[in-house]
VEXGU-811125 format. One line per 3 residues: for each residue x negated, y negated, z of C-alpha. Coordinates in steps of 0.02 Angstrom, whole numbers, padded with zeros to 5 digits. Last residue first. Layout:
REM VEXGU-811125
X,Y,Z  ...
REM end
This chain:
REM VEXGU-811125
00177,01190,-00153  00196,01006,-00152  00374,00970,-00184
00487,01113,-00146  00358,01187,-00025  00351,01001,00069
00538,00962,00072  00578,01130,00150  00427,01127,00275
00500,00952,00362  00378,00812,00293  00311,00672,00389
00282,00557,00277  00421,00449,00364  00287,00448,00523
00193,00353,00482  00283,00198,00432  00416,00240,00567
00289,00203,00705  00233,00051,00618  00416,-00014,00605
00559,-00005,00492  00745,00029,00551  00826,-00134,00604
00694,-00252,00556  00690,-00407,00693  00601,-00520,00552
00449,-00578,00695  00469,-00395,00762  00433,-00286,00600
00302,-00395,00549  00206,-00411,00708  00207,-00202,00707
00161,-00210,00520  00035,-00301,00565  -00029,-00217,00713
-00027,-00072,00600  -00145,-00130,00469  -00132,00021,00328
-00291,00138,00333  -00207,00336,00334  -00040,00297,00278
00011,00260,00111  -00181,00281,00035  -00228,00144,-00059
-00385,00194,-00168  -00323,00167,-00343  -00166,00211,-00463
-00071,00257,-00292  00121,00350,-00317  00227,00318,-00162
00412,00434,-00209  00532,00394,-00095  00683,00529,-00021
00830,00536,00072  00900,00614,00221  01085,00584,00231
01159,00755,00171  01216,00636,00009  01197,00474,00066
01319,00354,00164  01203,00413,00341  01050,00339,00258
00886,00445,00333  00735,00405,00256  00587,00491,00189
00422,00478,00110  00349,00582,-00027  00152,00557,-00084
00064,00556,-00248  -00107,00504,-00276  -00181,00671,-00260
-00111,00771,-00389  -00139,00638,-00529  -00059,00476,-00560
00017,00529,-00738  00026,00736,-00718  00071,00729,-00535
00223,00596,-00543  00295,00708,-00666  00293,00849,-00559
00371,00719,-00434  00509,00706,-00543  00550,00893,-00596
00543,00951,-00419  00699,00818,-00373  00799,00848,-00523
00782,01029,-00459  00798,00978,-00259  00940,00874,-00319
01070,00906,-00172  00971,00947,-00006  00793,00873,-00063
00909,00717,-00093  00849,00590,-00229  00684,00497,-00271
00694,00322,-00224  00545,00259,-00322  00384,00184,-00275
00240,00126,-00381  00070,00078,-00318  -00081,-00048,-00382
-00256,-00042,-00343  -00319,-00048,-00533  -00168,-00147,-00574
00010,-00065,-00629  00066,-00100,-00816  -00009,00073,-00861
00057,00173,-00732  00255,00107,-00762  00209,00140,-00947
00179,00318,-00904  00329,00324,-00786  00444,00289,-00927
00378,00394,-01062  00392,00528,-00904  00572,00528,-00897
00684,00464,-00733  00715,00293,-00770  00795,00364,-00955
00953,00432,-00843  00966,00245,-00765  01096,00194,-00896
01209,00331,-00865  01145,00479,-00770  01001,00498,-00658
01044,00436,-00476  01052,00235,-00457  00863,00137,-00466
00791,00049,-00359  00617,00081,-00473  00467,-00024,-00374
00310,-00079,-00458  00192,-00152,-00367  00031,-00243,-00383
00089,-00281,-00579  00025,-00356,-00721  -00116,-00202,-00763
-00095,-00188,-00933  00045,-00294,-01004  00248,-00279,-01016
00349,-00226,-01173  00379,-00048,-01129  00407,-00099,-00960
00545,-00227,-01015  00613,-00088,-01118  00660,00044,-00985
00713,-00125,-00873  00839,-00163,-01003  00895,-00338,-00962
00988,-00447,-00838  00826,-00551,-00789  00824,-00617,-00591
00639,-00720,-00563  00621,-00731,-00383  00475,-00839,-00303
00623,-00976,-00296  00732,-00884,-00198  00901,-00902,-00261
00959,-00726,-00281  00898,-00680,-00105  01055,-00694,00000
01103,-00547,-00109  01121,-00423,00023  01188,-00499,00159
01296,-00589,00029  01384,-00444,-00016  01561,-00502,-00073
01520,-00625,-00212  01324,-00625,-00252  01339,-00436,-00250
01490,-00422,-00365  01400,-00523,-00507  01234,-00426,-00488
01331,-00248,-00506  01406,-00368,-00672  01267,-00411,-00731
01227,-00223,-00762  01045,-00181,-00833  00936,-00254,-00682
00753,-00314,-00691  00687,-00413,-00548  00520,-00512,-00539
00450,-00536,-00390  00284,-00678,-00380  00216,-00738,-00257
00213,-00615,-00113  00091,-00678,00029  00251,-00736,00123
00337,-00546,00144  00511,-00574,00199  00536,-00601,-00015
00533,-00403,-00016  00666,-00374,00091  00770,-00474,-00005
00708,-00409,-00158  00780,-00235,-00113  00934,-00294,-00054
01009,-00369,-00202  01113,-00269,-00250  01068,-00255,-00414
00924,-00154,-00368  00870,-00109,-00556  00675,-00127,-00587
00610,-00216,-00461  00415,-00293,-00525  00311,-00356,-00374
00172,-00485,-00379  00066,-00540,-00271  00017,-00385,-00141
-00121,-00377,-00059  -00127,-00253,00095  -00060,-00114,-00001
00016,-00003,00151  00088,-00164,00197  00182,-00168,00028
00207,00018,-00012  00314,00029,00174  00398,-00130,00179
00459,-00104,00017  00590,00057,-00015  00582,00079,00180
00680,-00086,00231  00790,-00068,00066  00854,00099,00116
00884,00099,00307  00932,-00049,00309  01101,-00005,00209
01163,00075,00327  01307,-00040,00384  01332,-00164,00255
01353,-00012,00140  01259,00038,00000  01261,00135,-00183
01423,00256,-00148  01486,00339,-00304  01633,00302,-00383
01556,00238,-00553  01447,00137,-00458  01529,00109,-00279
01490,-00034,-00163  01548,-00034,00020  01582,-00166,00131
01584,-00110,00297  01525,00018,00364  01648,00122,00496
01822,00004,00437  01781,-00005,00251  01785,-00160,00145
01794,-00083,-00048  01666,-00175,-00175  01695,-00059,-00330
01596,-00059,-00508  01642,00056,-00648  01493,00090,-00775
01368,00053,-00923  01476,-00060,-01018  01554,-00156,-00868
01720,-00092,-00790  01776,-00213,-00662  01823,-00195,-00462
01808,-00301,-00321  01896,-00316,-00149  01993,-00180,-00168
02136,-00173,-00056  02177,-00052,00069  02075,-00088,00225
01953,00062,00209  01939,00250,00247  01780,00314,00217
01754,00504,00145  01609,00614,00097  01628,00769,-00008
01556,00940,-00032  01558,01067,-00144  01596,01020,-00339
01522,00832,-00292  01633,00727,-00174  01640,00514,-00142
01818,00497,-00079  01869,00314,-00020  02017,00321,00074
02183,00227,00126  02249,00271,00282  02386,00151,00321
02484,00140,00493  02648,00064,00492  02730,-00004,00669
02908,00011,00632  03003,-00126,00712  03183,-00109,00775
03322,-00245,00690  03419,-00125,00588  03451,00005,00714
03505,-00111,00837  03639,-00169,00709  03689,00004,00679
03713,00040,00870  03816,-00153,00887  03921,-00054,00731
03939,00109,00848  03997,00000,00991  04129,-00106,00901
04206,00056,00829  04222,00154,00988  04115,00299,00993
04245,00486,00993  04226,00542,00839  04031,00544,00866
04031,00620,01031  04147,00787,00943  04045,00793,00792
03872,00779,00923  03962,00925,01027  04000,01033,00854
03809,01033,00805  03766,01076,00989  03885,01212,00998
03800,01281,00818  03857,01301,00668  03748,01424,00572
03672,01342,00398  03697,01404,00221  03847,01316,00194
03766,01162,00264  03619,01194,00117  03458,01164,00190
03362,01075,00041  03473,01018,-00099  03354,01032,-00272
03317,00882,-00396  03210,00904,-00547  03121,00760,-00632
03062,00733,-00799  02959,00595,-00870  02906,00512,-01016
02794,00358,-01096  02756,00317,-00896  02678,00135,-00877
02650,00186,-00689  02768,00067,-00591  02885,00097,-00726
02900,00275,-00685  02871,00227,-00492  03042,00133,-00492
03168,00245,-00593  03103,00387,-00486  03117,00287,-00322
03300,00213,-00360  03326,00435,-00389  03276,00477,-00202
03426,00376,-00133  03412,00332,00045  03547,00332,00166
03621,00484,00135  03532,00601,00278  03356,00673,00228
03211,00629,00081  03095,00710,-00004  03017,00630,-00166
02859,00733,-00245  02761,00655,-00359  02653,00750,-00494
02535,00608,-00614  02479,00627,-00773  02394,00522,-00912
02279,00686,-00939  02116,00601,-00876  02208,00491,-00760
02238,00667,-00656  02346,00609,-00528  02416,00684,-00342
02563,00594,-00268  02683,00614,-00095  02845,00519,-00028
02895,00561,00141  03017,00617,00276  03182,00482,00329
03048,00396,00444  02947,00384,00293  02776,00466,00279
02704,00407,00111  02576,00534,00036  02415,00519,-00065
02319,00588,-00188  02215,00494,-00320  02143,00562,-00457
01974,00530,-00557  01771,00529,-00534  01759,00561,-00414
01913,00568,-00280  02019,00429,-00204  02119,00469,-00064
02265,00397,-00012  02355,00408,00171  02511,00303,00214
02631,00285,00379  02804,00253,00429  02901,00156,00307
03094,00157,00297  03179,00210,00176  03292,00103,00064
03265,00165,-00113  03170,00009,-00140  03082,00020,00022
03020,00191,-00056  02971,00142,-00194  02892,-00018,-00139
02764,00123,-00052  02736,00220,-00186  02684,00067,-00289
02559,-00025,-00147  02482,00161,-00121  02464,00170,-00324
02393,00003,-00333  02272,00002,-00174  02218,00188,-00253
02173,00145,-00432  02137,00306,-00552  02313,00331,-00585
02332,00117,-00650  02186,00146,-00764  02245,00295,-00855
02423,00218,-00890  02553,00362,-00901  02581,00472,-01052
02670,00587,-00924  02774,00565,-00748  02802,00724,-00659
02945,00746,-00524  03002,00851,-00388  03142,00769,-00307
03200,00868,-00139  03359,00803,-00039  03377,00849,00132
03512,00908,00268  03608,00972,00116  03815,00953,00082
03811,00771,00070
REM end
């Protein structure tokens, strides 16, 4: 060869969209490239970015292998490098173009430090003259060695939840442990190394098995004991599970009622989130995969103690959770005494969306009745998030609720974030939240 390096820049078109958006498959192709081609395998990062593309790179000890996709356009720009002779760039071409469904390609090779180009140096001419001068026997027993030493690879495969401006990554253990395409979105279980199982609607992060306390503690503990007497509970989305898990801690519950849209968010939870979905089977719980929008509509007057909207942000099938048609109906089908709570986004990243729904809040339950709450969820956008607690009657969130209850409570189920302590204090609002909201 007459290059220290040779430099493939490729682009593969017409390629399968769902195979570029999937980072376990792309990371497992670009790597059996390059053991195809004969290289040998140092490391791996992939990212995954919302809502398409992947880009990753394969470190190989003979330099790397590197990707970036747009499954929007069927495209994908790889870029082969590799030194010496022993591997040959062009068995990795031929391999990642079928790899990817590819209708076309084109590559374009270029020889990277030309020898010609290159000053020869003593040292260059002292490793000529050592080489010429190794026995035969010893330089094949050097090959041999060569063959048989273990390369210690290190993935680093990621899940990439970003927005125009920020992002949040969690690297995981490479393989996705669920994934299907329902009619309302994409679903994802991914086992991450800092949280756990993770799942992802539409590549956005719902709950992990290591925050997710946070969440579903606050979203009912808090509107239940504040109530006092609560029978019967309507969820509407929280496919999870979670949410009615918490809520079915609560003995003097008899009824819940859980409405979710996507069997298939349901489906994932009862097979790789069973801390979450341990409560599909309760008997007080009635699971319907339905409209939630329209089983509202459809319910009567005053059914409900509680009604509680788990819902995901507002686009897609929850968008119509967020109007006021919705939350009028929620009011009516709540009893005289009864309360509603919602998670209601990030002060930080929807403070419009944000405004918008507690303004409706106001004009059905009435200036008074409406409170914000707050949690912090490290997985969540800025990590402080937000509950709505909207009273039809008297109960007030804070001021009267039993705390030597809640305190027994909290203990006898060991709760991991709520207590009575946190009960007050969550509606505790820093200035920002309040003016936005209240003002």
């Amino acid at each position: 060869m007459k290059a220290l390096g040779r430099h493939i820049l490729v682009e593969y078109y017409e390629c399968a969209e769902q195979i570029l958006n999937d980072v376990p498959l792309i990371e497992e192709a670009m790597i059996a490239a390059a053991k195809e081609a004969g290289a040998t395998i140092i490391n791996s990062t992939f990212h995954h970015f919302s809502p398409f593309g992947v880009s990753g790179v394969v470190v190989i000890e003979e330099s790397h292998l590197a990707i970036h996709t747009w499954p929007e356009y069927g495209y994908a720009a790889v870029d082969i490098f590799t030194c010496g002779e022993t591997v040959d760039p062009w068995i990795a071409y031929r391999f990642l173009e079928k790899a990817f469904e590819a209708g076309n390609g084109s590559a374009m090779e270029m020889q990277r430090g030309q020898m010609q180009l290159l000053p020869v140096t003593d040292k260059t001419e002292l490793l000529e003259e050592r080489v010429s001068k190794v026995p035969k026997q010893e330089a094949l027993e050097s090959s041999n060695r060569k063959e048989e030493k273990t390369i210690r690879t290190n993935r680093q495969i990621w899940f990439t939840e970003r927005n125009e401006d920020t992002a949040m990554s969690l690297r995981h253990k490479g393989d996705l442990l669920f994934k299907g395409q329902s009619p309302y979105q994409k679903v994802e279980v991914y086992h991450t190394f800092a949280y756990g199982k993770l799942l992802a609607l539409d590549g956005l992060i719902m709950c992990t098995e290591r925050d997710e306390y946070g969440y579903h503690e606050m979203i009912t503990h808090v509107p239940v004991i504040a109530h006092g007497a609560v029978r019967r509970v309507l969820v509407i989305g929280g496919g999870d599970g979670g949410t009615v898990r918490e809520l079915l801690r609560h003995d003097s519950i008899d009824e819940v009622i859980m409405v979710e849209i996507d069997a298939m968010v349901v489906e994932a939870a009862r097979l790789h989130l069973p801390t979450f979905s341990s409560a599909f089977n309760h008997p007080k719980l009635k699971l319907l995969i339905e409209d939630g929008i329209e089983y509202v509509k459809n319910s009567p007057d005053e059914s409900f103690d509680l009604v509680i909207v788990d819902s995901t942000d507002p686009v897609g099938p929850a968008k119509g959770l967020f109007s006021h048609e919705f939350y009028r109906d929620v009011h009516r089908i709540l009893k005289p005494e009864g309360i509603s709570v919602s998670q209601s986004e990030s002060s930080y990243y929807a403070p419009k969306v944000q405004r918008e729904l507690y303004d409706c809040f106001r004009s059905i339950w009435g200036n008074e009745k409406v409170f914000c709450y707050l949690a912090f969820i490290p997985t969540y956008p800025s990590g402080m998030w937000s509950f709505s607690f909207s009273s039809k009657g008297s109960v007030h969130p804070f001021e009267n609720f039993d705390e030597a209850y809640a305190k027994s409570f909290a203990t006898q189920h060991e709760l991991k974030y709520y207590n009575q302590e946190m009960h007050r204090a969550a509606f505790a609002l820093p200035s920002f939240v309040r003016d936005l909201l209240f003002k």
